[in-house]
C-alpha positions as CSV (number, residue, x, y, z in Angstrom):
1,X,-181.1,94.6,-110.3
2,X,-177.7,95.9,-110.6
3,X,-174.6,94.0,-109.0
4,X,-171.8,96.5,-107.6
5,X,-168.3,95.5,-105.9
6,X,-168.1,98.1,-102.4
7,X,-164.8,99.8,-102.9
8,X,-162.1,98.7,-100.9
9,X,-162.2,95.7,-97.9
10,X,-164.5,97.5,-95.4
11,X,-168.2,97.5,-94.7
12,X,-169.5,100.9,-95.5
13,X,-172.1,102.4,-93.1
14,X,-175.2,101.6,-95.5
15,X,-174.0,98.1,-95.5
16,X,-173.7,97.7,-92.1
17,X,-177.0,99.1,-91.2
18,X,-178.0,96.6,-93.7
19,X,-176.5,93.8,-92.8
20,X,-177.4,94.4,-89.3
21,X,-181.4,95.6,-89.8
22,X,-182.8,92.5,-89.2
23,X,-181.4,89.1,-87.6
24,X,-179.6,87.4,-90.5
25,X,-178.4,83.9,-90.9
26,X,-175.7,84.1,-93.7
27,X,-174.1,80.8,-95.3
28,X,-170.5,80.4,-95.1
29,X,-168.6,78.8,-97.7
30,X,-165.4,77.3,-96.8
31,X,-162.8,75.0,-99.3
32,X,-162.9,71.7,-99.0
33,X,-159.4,69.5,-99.5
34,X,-160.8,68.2,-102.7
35,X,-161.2,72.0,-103.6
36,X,-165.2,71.8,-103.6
37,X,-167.0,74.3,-101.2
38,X,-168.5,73.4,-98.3
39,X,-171.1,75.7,-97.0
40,X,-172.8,76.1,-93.7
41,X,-175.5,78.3,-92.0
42,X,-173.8,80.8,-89.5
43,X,-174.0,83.3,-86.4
44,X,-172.5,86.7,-86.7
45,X,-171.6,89.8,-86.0
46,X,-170.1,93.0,-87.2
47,X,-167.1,93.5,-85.4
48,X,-167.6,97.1,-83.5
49,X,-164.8,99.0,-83.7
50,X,-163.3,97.3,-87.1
51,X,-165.2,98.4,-90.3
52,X,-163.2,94.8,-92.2
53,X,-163.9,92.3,-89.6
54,X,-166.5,89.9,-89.2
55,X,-167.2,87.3,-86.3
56,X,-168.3,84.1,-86.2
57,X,-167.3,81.2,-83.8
58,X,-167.6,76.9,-84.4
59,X,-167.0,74.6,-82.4
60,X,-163.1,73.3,-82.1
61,X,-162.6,70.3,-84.5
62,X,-165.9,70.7,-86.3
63,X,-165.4,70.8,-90.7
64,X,-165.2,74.6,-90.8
65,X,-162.6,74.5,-88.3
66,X,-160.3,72.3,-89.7
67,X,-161.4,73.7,-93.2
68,X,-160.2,77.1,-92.2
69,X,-157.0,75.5,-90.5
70,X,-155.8,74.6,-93.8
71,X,-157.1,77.5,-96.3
72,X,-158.1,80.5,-94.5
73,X,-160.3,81.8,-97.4
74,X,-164.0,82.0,-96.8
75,X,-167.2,83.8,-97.8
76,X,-169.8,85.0,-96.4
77,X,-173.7,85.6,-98.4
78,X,-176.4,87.5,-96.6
79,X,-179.7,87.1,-98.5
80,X,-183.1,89.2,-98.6
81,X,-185.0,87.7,-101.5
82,X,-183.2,88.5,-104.6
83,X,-180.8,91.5,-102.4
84,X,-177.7,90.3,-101.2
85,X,-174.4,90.8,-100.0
86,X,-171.5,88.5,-100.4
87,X,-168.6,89.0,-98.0
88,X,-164.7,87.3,-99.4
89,X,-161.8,87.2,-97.2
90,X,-159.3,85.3,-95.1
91,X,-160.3,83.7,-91.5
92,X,-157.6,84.8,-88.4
93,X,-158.3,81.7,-86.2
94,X,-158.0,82.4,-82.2
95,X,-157.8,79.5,-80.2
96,X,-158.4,81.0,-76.9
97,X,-160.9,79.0,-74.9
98,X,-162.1,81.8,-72.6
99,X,-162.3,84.2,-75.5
100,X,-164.6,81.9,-77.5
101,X,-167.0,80.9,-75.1
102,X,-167.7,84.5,-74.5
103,X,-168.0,85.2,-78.4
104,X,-170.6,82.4,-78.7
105,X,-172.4,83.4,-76.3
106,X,-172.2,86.8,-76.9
107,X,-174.0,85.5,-79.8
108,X,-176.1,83.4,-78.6
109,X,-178.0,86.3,-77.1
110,X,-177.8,87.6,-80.4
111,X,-179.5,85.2,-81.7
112,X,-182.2,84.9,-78.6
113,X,-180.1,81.7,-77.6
114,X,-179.6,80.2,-73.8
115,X,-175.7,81.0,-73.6
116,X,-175.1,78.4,-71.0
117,X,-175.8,75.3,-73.3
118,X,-172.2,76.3,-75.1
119,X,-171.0,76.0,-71.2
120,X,-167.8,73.6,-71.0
121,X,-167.1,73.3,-75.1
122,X,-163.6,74.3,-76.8
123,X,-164.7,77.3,-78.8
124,X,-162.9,78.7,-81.6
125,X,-163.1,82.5,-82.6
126,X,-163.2,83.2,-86.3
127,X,-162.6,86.7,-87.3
128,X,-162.8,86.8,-91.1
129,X,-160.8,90.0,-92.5
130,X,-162.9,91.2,-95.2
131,X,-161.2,91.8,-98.8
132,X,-164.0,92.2,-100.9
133,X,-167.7,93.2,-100.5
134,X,-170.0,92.5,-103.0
135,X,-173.4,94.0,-103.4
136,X,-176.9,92.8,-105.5
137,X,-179.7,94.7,-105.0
């Protein structure tokens, strides 16, 4: 097993079509105030037309919201046995209501979800700007 870093802050092609084979449930790791990391299991999804941009989407108020509010740095791990591929950048946060509800459930048919249960929540829109890509496999 060798462990690479990707050159540059962008998903190649091989990555993407990796990351995007099978339905994957990465865990996010966010920075708690007391500077431990707090990690969570996630939706995403590869942003189309942005080779360094990945979305995910929480629910306003929740921990990696207002983790992310104060330190935008976050990680991303996608796991296949003892392949992996760890994802490190900064979270742009978009507040806008309509916008979010359409990104979770955009993902919630992603992930074979009924859409309507998000119906009626403040969504928030996290689109993490990759700056390093990390590869085990």
């Amino acid at each position: 097993m060798a462990e690479s870093m990707v050159s540059g802050s962008v998903i190649t092609p091989e990555v993407r079509a990796w990351l995007m084979a099978e339905l994957r449930y990465p865990v996010m790791a966010t920075i708690r105030s007391d500077g431990f990391p707090s990690l969570s299991v996630v939706w995403f999804d590869v942003d189309p037309d942005r080779d360094d941009v990945i979305v995910l989407n929480t629910k306003a108020g929740r921990v990696k919201h207002r983790h992310l509010q104060r330190d935008p740095r976050l990680s991303l791990c996608f796991e296949d046995g003892y392949d992996y591929v760890t994802l490190e950048g900064r979270a742009v946060l978009d507040d806008d209501p309509v916008r979010g509800l359409q990104v979770i459930q955009d993902l919630a048919r992603r992930y074979d979800d009924p859409p309507d249960r998000f119906e009626g929540q403040h969504r928030i829109t996290i689109e993490m700007r990759i700056e390093r890509v990390i590869q085990h496999d």
